[in-house]
matplotlib code that plots the C-alpha trace (Angstrom):
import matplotlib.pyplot as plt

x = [-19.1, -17.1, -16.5, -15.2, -13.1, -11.4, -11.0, -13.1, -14.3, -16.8, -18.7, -19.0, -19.9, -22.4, -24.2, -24.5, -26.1, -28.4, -28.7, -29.3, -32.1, -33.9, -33.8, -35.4, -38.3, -39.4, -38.6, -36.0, -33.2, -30.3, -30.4, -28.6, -26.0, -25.7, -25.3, -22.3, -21.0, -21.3, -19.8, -16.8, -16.1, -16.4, -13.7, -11.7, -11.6, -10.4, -14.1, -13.8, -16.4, -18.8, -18.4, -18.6, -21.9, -23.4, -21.5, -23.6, -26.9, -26.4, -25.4, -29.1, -30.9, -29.0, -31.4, -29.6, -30.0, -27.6, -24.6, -22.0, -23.0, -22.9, -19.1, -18.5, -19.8, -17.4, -14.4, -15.6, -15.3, -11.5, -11.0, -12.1, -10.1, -7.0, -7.0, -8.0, -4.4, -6.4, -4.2, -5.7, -9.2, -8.2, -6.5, -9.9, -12.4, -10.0, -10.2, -14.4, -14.8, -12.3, -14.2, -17.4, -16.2, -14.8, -18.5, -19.7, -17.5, -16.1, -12.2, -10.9, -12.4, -10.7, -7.7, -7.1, -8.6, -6.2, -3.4, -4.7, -4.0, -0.7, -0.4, -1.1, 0.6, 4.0, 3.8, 2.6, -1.2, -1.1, -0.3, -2.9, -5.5, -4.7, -4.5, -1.1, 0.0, 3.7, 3.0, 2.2, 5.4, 4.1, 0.7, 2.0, 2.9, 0.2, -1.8, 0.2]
y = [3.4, 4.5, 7.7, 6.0, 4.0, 6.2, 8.6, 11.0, 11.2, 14.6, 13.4, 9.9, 11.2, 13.6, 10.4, 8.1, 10.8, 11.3, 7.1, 6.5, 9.2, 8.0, 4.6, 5.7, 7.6, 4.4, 1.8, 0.3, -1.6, -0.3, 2.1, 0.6, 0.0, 3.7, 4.5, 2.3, 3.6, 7.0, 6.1, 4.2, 7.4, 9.8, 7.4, 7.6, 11.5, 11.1, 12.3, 8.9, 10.3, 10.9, 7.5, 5.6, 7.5, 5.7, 2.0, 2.5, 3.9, 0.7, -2.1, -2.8, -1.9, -4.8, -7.9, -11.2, -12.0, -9.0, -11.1, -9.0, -6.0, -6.9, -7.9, -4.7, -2.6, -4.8, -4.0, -0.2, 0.0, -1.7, 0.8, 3.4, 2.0, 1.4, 5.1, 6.2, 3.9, 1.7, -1.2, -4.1, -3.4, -2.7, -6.2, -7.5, -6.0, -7.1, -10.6, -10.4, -8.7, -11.4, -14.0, -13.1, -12.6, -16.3, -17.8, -16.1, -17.3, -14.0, -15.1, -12.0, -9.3, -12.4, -12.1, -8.5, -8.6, -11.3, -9.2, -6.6, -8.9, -9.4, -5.8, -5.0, -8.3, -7.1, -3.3, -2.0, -0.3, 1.7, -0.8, -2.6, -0.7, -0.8, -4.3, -3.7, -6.6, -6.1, -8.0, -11.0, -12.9, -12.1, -13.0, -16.7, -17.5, -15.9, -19.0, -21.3]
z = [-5.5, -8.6, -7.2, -3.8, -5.9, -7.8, -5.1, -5.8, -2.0, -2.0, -5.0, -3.2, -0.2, -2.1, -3.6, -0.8, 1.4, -1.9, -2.2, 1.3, 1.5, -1.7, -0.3, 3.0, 1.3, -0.2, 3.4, 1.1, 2.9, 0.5, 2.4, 4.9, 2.6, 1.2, 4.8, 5.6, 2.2, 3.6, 6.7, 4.9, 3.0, 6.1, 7.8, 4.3, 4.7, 8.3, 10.3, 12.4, 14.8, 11.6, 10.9, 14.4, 14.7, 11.5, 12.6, 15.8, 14.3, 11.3, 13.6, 15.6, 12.2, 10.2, 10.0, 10.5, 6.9, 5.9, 6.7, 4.3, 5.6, 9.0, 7.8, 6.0, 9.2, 11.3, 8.5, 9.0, 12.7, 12.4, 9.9, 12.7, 15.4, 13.5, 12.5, 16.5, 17.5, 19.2, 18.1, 19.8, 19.6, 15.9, 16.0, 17.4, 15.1, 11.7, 13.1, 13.9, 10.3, 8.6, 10.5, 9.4, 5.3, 5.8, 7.0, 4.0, 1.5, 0.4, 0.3, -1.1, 1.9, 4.2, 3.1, 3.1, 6.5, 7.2, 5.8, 8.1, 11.2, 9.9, 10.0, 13.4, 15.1, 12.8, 14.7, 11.1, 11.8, 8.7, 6.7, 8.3, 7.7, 3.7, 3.3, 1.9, -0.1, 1.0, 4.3, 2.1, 4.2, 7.0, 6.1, 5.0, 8.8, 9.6, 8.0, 9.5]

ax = plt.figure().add_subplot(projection="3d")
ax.plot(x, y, z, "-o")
ax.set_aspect("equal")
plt.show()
């Protein structure tokens, strides 16, 4: 994830593949979440279709237990969407993902999800899909 992180998107990419097939050899379920890594990178370097295919191939395979990564799958296919222009099924998918981060607790993926709905209601999908803080006005009526 450091590599993600700091941008370095081919080694990332590199080491999830490498994580999520170590973690299949043994039947361990982190491999489910070097997959959505992988995915989250391929959308980051701009293959959305790349990355829709694992969403689809991850969603039926996530046991209801996995709640954050269910979340984090739900933030990846808003991340596809938004980058595809489909602005209201964007809009749609920020609010399931930011819905399911709030039932979990985890406040800080909420609000940049919540920033991200901002966003897209203030014409701004780019921003959007950044979670850029400089909607924070627009995010305060947002809560209201």
């Amino acid at each position: 994830r450091d590599d993600l992180a700091h941008r370095r998107l081919a080694e990332a990419l590199h080491g999830f593949t490498e994580a999520e097939r170590a973690f299949a050899a043994l039947r361990n379920p982190m491999e489910l979440v070097a997959s959505y890594y992988r995915g989250n990178t391929l959308a980051t370097l701009g293959d959305a279709d790349a990355a829709e295919k694992i969403a689809v191939q991850l969603e039926p395979r996530i046991e209801p237990g996995f709640r954050s990564l269910r979340a984090h799958v739900l933030w990846l296919r808003a991340q596809i969407k938004t980058d595809d222009g489909r602005h209201y099924d964007a809009f749609v998918a920020i609010r399931n993902a930011r819905e399911a981060f709030e039932k979990l607790g985890e406040i800080d993926n909420a609000d940049r999800l919540r920033t991200g709905e901002a966003g897209m209601l203030a014409g701004c999908p780019s921003t959007a899909r950044r979670g850029d803080d400089r909607l924070e006005g627009v995010l305060v009526m947002v809560r209201l």
